[in-house]
TIPA-37285 format. One record per atom (N, C-alpha, C, CB): x, y, z. Coordinates in steps of 0.05 Angstrom, whole numbers, plus 5000, padded with zeros to 4 digits. Each point is the difference from the previous one (the first is absolute). Glycine has a CB too. Example, Ala and Ser with C-alpha at 12.3 -4.5 7.8 and 13.67 -1.06 7.14 Angstrom:
BEGIN
526448865156 498250245000 501850245000 496249775025 503150444961 501650245001 498550225014 502449874957 
This chain:
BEGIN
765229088168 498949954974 498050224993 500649505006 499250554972 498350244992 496749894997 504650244971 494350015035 496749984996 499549864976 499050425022 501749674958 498649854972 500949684998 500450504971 502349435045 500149834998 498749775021 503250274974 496849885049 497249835020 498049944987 500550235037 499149904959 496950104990 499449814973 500450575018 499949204977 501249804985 497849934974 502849815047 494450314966 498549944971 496450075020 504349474962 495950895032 497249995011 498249844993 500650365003 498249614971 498849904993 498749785013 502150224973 499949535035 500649925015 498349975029 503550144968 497250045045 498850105027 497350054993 504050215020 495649904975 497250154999 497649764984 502950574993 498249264985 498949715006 499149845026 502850014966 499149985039 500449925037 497850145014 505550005005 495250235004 499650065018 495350124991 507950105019 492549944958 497050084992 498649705000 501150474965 499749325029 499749705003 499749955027 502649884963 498950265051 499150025036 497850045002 503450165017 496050144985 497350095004 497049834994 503050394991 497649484977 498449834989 498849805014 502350114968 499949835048 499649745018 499550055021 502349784983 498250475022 498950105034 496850004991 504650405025 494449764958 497650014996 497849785002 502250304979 499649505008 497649784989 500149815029 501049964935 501550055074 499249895022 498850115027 503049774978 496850515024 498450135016 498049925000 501850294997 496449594982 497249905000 500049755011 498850254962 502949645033 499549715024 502050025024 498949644959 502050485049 501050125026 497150135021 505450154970 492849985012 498450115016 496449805006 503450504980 497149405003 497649774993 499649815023 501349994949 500050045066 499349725030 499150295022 505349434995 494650824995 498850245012 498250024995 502550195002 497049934969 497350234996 499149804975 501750635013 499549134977 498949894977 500950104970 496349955033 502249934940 501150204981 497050114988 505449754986 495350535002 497249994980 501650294978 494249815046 503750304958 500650234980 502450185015 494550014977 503450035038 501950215027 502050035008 497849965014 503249734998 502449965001 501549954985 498949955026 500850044951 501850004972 500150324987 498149444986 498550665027 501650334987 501950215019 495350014971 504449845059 501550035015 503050005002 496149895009 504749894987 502149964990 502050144972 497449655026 500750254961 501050224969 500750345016 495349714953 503350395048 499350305010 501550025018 495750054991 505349855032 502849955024 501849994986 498549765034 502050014953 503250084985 500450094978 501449725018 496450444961 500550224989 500450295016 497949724967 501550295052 500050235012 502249935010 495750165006 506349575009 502150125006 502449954977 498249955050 501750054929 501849994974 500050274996 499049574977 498650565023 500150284993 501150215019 496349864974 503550085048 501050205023 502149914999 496950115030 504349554963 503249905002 502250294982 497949324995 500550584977 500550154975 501150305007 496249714975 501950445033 500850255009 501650125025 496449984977 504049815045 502049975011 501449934995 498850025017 502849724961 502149954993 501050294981 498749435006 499850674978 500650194982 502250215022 494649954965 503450165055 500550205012 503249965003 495050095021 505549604997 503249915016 501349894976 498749835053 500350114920 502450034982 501050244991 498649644987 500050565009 501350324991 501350045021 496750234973 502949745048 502850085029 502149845002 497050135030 502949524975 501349795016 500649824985 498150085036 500850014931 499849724989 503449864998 495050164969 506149565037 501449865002 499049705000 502150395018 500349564986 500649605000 498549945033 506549934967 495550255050 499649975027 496050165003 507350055018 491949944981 496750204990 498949734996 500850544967 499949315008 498949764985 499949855019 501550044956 499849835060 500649805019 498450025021 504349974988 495450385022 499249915025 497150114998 504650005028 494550044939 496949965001 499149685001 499550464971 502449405014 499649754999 499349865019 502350064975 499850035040 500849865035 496950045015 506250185008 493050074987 497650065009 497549894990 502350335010 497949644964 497049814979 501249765020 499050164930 502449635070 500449775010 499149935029 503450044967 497150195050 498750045025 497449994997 503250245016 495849954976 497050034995 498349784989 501350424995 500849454987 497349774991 500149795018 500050054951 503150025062 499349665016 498050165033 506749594983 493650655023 497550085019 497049954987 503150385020 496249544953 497649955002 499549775018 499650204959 501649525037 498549775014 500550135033 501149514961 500650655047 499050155036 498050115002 503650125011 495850024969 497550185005 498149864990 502050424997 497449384986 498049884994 498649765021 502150144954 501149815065 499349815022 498350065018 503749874997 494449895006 498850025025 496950225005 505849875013 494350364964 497750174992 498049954992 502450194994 496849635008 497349824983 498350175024 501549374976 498650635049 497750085019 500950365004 499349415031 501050664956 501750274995 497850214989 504949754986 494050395028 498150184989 499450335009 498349524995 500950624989 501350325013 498350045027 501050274949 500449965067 499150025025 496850244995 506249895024 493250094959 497650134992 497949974978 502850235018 495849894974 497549974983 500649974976 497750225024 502749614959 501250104975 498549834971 505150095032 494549934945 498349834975 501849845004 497650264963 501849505029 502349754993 502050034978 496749695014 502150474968 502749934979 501550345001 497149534956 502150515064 502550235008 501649875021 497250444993 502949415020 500549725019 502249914986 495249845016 503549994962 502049844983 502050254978 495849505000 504150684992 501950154996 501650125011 498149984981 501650135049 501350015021 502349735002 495450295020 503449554987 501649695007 501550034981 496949655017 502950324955 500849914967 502650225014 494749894947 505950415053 501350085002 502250085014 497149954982 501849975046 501649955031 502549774994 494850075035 504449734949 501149764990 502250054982 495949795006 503250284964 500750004985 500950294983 497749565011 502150634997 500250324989 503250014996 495650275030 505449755002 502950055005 501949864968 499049965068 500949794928 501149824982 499850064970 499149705034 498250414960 498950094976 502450345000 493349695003 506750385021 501150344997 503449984989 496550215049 503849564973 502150014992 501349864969 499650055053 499749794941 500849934971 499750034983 500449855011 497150414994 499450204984 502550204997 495049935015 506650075000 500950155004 503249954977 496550075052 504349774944 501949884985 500050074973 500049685029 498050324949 500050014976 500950354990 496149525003 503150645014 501450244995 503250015007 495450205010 504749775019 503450004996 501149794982 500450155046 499149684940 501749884994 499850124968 499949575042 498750534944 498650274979 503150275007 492349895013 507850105011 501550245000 502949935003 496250265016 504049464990 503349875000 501149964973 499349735041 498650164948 500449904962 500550274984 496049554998 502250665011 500350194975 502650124997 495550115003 506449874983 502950054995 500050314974 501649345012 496050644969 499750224985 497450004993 504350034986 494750245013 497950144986 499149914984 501350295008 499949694974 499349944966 498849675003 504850344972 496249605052 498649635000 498549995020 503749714985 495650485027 498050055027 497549704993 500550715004 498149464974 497449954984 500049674996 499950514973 501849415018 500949624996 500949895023 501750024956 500050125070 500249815025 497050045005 505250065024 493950184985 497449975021 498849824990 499350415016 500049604954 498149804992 500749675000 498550424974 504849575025 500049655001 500049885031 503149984952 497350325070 498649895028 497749925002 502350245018 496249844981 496750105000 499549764988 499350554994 501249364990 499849794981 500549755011 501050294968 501449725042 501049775007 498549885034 504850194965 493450085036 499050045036 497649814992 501250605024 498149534954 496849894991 500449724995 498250424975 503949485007 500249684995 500849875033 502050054940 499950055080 499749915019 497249885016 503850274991 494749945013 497350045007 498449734990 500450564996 500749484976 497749804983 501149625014 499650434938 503849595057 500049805016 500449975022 500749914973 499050145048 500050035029 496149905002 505150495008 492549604980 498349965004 499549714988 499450485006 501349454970 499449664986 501649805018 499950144946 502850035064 501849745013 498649965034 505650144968 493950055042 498049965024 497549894997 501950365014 495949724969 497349805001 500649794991 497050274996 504849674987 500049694981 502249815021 499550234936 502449905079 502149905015 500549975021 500850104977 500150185038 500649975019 498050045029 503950094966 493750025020 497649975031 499949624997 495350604996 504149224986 499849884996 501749715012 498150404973 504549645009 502849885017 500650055026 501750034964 498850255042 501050085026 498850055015 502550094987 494850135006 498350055028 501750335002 499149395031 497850724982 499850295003 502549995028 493850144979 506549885028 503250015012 502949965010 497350044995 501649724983 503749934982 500150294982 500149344986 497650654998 500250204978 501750275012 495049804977 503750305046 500050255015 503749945001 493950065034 506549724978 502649935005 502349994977 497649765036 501250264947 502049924980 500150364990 498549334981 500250775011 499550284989 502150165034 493149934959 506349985054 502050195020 502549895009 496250185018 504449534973 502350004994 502750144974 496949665028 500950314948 500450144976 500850305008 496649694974 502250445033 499950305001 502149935023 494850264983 506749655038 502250015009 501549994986 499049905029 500949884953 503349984996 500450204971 500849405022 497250794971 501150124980 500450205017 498249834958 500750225075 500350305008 504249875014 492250275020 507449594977 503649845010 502150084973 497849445029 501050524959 501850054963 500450345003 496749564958 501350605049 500950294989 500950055034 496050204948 503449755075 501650055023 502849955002 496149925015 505349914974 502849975000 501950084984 498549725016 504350364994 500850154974 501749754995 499950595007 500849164997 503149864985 498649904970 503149745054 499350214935 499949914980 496949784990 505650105012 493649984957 497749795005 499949805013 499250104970 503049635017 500349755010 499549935029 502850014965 498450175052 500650005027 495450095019 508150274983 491949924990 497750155009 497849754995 501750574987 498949344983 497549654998 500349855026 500849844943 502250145059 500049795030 499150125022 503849784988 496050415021 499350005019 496150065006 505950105002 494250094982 496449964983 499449715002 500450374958 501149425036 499249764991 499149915038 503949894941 498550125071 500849915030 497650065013 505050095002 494450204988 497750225026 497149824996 502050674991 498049314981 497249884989 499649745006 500050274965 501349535039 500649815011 499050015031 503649974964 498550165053 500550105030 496150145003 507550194997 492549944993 495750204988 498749765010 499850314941 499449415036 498549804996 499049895025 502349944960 501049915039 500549845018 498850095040 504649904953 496550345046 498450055021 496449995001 504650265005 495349834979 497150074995 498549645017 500750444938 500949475040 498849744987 499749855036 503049944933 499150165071 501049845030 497150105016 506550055002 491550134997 498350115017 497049854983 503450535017 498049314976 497849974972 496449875021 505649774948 495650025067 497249975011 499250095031 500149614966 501450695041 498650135024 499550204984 501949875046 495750354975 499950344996 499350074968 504050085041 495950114955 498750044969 501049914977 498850325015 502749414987 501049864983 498449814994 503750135012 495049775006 497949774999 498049984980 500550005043 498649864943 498550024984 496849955004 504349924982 494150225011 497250015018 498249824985 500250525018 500949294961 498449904984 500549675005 499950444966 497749425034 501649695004 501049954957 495349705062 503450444926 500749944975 499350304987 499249434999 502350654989 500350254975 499549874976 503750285021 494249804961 500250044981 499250314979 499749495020 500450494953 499050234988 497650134998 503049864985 495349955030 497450125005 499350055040 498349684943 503250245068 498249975028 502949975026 494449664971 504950435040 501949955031 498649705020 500750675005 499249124990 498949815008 500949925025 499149914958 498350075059 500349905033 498449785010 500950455010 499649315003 497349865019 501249945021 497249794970 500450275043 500549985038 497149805005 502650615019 498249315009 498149825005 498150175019 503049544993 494950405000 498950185023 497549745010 500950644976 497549425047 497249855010 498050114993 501649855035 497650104954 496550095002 497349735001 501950454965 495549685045 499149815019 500649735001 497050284999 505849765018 500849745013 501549854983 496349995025 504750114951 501149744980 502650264991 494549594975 507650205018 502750154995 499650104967 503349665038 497950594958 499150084975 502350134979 495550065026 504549854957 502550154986 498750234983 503349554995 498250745006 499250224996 501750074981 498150085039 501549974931 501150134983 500050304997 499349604985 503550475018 499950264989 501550204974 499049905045 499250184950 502050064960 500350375011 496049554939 506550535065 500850235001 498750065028 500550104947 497750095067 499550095015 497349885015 502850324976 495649505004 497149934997 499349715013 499950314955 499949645060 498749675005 498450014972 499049935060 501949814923 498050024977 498149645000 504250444963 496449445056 498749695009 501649935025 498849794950 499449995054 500149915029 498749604987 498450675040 504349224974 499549654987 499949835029 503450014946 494449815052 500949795021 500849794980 496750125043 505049844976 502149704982 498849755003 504650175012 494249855011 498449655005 497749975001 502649895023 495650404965 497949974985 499150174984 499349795028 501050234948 499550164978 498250034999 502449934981 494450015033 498750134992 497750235031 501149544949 500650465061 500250215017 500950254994 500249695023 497650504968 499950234985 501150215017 496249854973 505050335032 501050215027 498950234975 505749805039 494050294949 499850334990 496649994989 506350104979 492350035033 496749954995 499550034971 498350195045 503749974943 499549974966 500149764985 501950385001 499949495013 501049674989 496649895014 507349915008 491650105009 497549865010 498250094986 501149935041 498350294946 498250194988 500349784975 500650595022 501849374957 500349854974 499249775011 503650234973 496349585046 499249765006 498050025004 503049865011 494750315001 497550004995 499150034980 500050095030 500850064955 498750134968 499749724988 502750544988 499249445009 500849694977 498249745011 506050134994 494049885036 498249705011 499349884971 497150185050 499749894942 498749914987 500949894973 497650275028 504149924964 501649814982 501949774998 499150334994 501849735021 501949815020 498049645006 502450595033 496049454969 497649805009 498849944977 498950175044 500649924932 499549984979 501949904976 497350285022 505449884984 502049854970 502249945025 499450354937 501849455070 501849915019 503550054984 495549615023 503650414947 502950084988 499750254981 501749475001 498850705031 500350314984 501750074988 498350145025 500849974953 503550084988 500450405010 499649564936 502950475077 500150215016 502250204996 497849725028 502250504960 501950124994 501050275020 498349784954 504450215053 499650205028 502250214989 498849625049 500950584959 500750254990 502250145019 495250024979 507349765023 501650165033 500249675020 496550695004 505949304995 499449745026 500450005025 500949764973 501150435033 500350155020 501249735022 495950464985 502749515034 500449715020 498949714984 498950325050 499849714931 498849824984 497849845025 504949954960 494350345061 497649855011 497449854996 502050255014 496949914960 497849884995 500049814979 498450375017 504149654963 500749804991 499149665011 503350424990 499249645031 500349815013 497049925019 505550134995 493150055007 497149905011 498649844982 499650375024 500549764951 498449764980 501049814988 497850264991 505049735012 500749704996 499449835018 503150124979 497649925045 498549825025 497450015001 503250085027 494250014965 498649994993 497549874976 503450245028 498349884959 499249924967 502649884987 496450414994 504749265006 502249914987 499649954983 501549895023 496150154957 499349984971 501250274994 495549684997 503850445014 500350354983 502450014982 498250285041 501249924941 503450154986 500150285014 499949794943 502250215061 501650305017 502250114985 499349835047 500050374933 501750194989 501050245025 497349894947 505150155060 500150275007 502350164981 498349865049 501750424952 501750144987 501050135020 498150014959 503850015051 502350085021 502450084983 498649675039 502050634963 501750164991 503249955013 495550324992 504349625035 502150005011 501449695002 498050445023 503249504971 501849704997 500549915030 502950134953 498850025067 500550105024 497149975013 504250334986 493649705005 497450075021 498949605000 497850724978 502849274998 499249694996 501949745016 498550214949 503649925044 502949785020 499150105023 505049974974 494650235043 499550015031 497649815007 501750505003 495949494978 498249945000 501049565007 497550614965 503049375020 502249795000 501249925024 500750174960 501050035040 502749875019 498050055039 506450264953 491849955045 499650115026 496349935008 504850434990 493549644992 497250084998 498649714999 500750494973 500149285026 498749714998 499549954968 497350035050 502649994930 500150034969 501249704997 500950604989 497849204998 502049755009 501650054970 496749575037 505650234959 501349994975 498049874983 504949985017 494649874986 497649854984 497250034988 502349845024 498350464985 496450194998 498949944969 501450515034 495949474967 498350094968 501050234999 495549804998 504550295015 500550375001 501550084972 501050045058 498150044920 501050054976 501050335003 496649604973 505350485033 500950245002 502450194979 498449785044 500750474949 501750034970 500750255015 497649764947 505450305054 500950225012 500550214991 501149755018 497250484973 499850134975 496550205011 503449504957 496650665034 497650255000 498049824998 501850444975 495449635030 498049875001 498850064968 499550035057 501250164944 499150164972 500849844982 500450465011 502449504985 501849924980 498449724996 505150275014 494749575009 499049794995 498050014987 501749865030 495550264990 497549994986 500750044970 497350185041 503750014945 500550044972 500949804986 500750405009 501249345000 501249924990 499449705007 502550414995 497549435016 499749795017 497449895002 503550185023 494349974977 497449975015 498649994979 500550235040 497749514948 498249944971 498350205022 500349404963 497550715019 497050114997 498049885025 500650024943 498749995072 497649845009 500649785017 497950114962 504649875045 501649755015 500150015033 503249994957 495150175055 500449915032 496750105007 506350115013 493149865006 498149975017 499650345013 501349405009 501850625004 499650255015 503350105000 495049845034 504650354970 502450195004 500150125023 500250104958 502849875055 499950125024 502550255006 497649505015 501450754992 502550234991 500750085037 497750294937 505249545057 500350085035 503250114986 496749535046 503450604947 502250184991 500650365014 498549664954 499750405058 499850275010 500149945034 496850234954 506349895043 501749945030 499350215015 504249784984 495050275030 497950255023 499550194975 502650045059 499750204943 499050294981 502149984979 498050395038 503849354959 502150004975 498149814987 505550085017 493750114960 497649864980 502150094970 493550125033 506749544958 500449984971 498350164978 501449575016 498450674971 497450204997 500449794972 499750655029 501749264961 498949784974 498049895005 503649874986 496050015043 499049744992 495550105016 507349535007 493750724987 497450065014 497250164977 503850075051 498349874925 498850274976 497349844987 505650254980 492649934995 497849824989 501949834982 495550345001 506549634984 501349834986 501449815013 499950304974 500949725054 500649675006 497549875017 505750105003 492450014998 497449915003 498649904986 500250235019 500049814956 499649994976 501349664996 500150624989 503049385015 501149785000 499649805017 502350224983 496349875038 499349765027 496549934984 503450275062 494849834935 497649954983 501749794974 496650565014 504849454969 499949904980 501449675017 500050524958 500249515061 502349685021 496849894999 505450165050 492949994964 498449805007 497349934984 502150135042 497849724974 497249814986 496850115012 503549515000 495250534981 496550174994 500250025036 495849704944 503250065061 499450075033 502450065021 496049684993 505950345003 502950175018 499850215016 502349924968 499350035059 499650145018 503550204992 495749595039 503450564966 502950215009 500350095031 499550244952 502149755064 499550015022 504050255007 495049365008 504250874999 503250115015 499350135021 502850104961 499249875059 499650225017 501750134998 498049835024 501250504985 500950115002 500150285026 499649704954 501950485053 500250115015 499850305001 501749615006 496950515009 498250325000 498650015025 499050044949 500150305051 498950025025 496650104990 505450145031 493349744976 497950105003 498750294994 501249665025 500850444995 499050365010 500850104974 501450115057 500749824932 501350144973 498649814967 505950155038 495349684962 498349714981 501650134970 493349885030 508150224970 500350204967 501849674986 501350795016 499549034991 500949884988 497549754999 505450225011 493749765007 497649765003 498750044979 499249965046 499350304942 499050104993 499849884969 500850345039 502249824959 500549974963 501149734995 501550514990 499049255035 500449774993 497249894990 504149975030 494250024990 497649954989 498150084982 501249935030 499750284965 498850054969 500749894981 499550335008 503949714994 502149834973 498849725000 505150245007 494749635013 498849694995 497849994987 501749835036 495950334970 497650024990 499250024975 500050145034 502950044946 500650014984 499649704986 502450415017 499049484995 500949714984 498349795004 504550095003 494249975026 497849775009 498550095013 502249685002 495150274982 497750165013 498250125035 500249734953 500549965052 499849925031 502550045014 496749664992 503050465029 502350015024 498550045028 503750244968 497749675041 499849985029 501150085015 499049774992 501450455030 502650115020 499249905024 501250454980 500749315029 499450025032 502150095017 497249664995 502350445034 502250145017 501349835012 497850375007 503449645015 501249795012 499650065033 503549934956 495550345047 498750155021 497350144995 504450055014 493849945017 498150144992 501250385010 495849465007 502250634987 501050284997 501450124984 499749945030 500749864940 502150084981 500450284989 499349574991 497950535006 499350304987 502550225020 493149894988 506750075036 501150165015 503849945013 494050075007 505749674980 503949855003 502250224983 498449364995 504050665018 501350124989 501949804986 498850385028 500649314983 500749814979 498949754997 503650205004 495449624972 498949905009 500349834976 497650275036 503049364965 500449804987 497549844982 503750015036 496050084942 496950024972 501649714990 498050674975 498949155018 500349864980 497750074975 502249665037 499050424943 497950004980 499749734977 501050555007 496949424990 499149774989 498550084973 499749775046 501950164935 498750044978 499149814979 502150345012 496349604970 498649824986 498250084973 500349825046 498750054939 499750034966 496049945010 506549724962 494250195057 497349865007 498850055029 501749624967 495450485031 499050105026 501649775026 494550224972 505649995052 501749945032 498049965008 503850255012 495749485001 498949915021 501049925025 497949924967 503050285059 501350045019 499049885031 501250384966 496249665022 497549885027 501549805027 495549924955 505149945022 502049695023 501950075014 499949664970 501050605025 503150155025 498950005016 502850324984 499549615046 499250065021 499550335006 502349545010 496550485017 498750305007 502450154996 496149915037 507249954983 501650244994 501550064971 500549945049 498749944933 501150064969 497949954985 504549885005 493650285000 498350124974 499750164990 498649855007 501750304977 500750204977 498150224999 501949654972 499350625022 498750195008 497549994985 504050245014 493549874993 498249944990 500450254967 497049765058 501150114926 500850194972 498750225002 500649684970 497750355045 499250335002 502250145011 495149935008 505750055019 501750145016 503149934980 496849955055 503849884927 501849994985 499950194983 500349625007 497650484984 499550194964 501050295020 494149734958 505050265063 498850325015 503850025009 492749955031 508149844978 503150085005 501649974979 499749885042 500150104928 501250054985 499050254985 501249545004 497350555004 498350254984 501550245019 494249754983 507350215032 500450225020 502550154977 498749715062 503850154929 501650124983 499150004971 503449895031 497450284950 500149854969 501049844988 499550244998 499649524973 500849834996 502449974991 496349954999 505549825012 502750054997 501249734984 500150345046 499749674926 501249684989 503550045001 495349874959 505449905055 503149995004 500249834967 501249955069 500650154915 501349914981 503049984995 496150134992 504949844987 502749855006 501550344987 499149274989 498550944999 500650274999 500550155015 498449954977 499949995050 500150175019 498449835031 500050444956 502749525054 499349845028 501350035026 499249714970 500250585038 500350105018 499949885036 498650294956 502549485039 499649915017 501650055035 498549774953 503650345037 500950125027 499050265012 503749794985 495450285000 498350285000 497749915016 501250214952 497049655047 498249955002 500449815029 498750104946 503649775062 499649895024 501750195019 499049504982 502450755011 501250115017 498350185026 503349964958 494650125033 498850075027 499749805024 497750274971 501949435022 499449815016 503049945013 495549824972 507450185014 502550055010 499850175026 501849964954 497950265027 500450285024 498449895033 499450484952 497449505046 498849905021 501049735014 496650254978 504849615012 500949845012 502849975018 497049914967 505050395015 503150015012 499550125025 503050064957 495249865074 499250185017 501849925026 495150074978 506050045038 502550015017 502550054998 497949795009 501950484981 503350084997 500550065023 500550174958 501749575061 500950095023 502649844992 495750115036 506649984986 501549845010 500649895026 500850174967 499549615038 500549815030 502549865002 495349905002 505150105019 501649835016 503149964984 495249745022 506550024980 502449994978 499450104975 501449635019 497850254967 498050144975 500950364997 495049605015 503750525004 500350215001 503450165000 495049865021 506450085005 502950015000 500749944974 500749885046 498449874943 503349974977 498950174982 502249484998 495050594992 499350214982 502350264999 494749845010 504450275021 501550305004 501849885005 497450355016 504749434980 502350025005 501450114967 499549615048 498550234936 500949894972 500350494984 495649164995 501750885015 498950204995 502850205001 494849855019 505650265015 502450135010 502049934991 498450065032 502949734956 502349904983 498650144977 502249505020 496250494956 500050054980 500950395007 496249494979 501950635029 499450275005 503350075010 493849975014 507149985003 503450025007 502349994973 498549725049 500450104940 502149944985 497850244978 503149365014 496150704970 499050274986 500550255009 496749774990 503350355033 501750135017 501950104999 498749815014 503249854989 503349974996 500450204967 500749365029 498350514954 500050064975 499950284999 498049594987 499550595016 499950284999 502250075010 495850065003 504449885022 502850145011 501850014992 499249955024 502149814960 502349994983 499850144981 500849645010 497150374976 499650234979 500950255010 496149774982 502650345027 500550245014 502050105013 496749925000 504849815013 502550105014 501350094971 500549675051 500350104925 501250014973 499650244994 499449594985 497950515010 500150264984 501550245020 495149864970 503950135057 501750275016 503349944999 495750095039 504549704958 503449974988 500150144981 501349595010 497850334972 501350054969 499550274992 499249544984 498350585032 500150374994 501650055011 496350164996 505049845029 502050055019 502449994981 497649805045 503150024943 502549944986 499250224978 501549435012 497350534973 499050264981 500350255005 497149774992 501850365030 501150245011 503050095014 495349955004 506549744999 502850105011 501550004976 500049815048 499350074925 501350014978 499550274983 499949495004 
């Protein structure tokens, strides 16, 4: 059968296959998130990895369509994108404790990783939209209108390949069905231009291979890097709990992506494990002893630990929380002790969105912002305008209470949080969660803010608040920095405390082996590649010079 007639409707393809990439991308970010987390970095990480390998794809496909371009060319780049994406979940296996054998910044770390992973896949399906540019063009005079209804048709791919993955398929299927389905795809179209019989014959058996693809896959589905590392996927978080002991009592440990973000005892809720959660139970005492039905608005529910402390506690109270994740609330539920029957008033939706919308003027007591998961900080919810919106929740005497996370030695985010609040409420309060904080390279702050002078006196010795002299003198060390919803540099600002913290780039034991096993397979097979190149071209001059 002839090329033009294989070749059945670029357009077509390059939908496909740029719709690939789309989806490789978006799910790269939650492929890597039970690793390094998400923030700026690893999102500009990502972006910047597989533009760089579209563009090197691009100019290598260019180069092997002006020589090789064909049907049989098309197929077995294909054959090769299909390989490659399904080697991400190999190479992504098992690397979580995976760190370079030397000195390196962290987010040269995480771009390194981003690309060890994910480059090869980006190169190659980069590599398609030119040859298939140089299969279509049949005349000159229409050069100008194919290239452009590829290109075009690459871009609308792109566009849906990205809506049908965040709205769909991370969602429905999960970051490695997804992986699975996109490298089954790219088989069976690299099966369509590999065969020469008749279409009909060529659908069936395309049909058979893709089938024969799945099915195997599927068959591996719960050993080896098939397994899925999440007890629940959703579009916000890689969700995990394990039971762990701590002093002496069994403990369920939540984890959202990479981060322990709470810790619940089931058979007594009000057994506090994270000293920040004990820090908000001291602050509050006095009120607590004074109005027995607090009205309490929480900013993040996470394990719904403290929640659940002041309902057992305080059974008069009202308990608003705003929990973004639907998934974070059902675990909470099905795993964390959360009964079905809770006061627990929970709206699954931005905290923001709510406060703006949901929340009369002056309606709670205190606000509590446990939304900032170690260094993946929501930079919305930290600005003078949703501060602004937590002041207008509460009532004249209201406490604001978040913790949050920074190091001491560095403080550049401590810093401009506490100013931004100051902004909105005159009084604040920073306490540490360690002594020596000035000199921590990380260290767990509750700031306490209020409309109305802090009277702190009644904390115990180990959570009392830095005194306000030595407070003014360690905020005077940088310049004043208001985080606004214009400019809230917030990854910026906690990345030094990253860097000081990514410390042990080694490798050990198994760990180590499957790394360099994974490594020497990638590097072999790149190799393979040059060489083939090279053998190709000393052919084809060879043939050039006997003709």
């Amino acid at each position: 059968m002839r090329l033009h007639q294989r070749l059945w409707n670029p357009y077509l393809l390059v939908f496909l296959t740029s719709g690939s990439i789309m989806v490789i991308e978006l799910v790269a970010s939650r492929l890597i998130a039970p690793r390094v987390g998400v923030s700026l970095y690893t999102w500009t990480s990502v972006i910047g990895v597989i533009l760089a390998g579209i563009s090197l794809g691009n100019y290598i496909g260019g180069r092997l369509a002006d020589r090789y371009a064909s049907s049989r060319l098309l197929g077995i780049v294909l054959a090769l994108s299909a390989l490659a994406t399904l080697a991400i979940l190999w190479l992504n296996n098992d690397l979580h404790d995976f760190r370079l054998p030397l000195t390196a910044p962290f987010v040269v770390w995480i771009v390194l990783y981003i690309a060890a992973v994910f480059m090869l896949p980006a190169i190659l399906l980069g590599c398609i939209s030119p040859i298939v540019v140089k299969l279509s063009l049949t005349s000159l005079q229409r050069s100008g209108s194919t290239v452009g209804k590829i290109y075009a048709w690459s871009s609308v791919g792109s566009i849906a390949g990205t809506f049908i993955t965040g709205f769909i398929l991370i969602s429905k299927l999960g970051t490695k069905e997804t992986i699975l389905l996109v490298a089954s795809l790219l088989m069976a179209l690299a099966l369509w231009f590999l065969t020469d019989a008749p279409w009909r014959k060529a659908l069936l058996w395309a049909g058979a291979a893709f089938l024969l693809f799945a099915g195997a896959l599927l068959s591996l589905w719960r050993g080896g890097f098939f397994r899925s590392e999440c007890r629940l996927e959703t579009n916000y978080f890689c969700i995990n709990v394990y039971e762990r002991e701590i002093g002496g009592r069994p403990i369920r440990e939540l984890i959202l992506d990479r981060l322990v973000h709470s810790y619940s005892d089931l058979q007594d809720p009000t057994n506090l494990v994270y000293s920040y959660e004990r820090v908000y139970a001291a602050v509050i005492q006095p009120l607590m002893l004074r109005k027995p039905d607090l009205d309490v608005f929480f900013i993040g529910g996470g394990g719904y630990t403290f929640p659940r402390y002041l309902e057992a506690t305080l059974p008069e109270s009202r308990l608003v929380v705003a929990e973004i994740d639907p998934g974070v609330t059902q675990t909470a539920y099905d795993l964390l002790g959360l009964s079905r029957e809770t006061r627990v008033i929970t709206y699954n939706e931005d905290a923001r969105q709510t406060l703006m919308t949901r929340v009369e003027p002056a309606s709670f007591d205190v606000v509590f912002g446990d939304a900032f998961n170690d260094y993946s900080v929501p930079y919305h919810l930290t600005t003078l305008e949703f501060n602004q919106l937590v002041v207008r929740a509460l009532r004249e005497d209201g406490l604001y209470l978040a913790n949050i996370i920074d190091g001491g030695k560095r403080g550049h985010f401590l810093r401009a949080f506490v100013r931004t609040v100051r902004r909105a409420m005159p009084y604040v309060a920073v306490i540490p969660s360690m002594n020596g904080w000035q000199t921590s390279t990380r260290n767990t702050f509750v700031i306490v803010g209020s409309r109305q002078p802090l009277d702190l006196s009644y904390l115990p010795t180990e959570y009392q608040p830095v005194p306000e002299e030595e407070l003014e003198a360690y905020l005077a060390l940088e310049p004043p920095l208001i985080l606004t919803d214009d400019y809230v540099p917030v990854d910026n600002l906690l990345a030094p405390v990253v860097s000081d913290s990514a410390a042990g780039f080694v490798l050990e034991g198994e760990i180590a082996q499957r790394v360099r096993v994974r490594l020497i397979a990638v590097g072999a097979f790149l190799l393979l590649c040059v060489a083939g190149g090279i053998f190709w071209r000393v052919r084809r001059r060879r043939a050039q010079a006997v003709s």
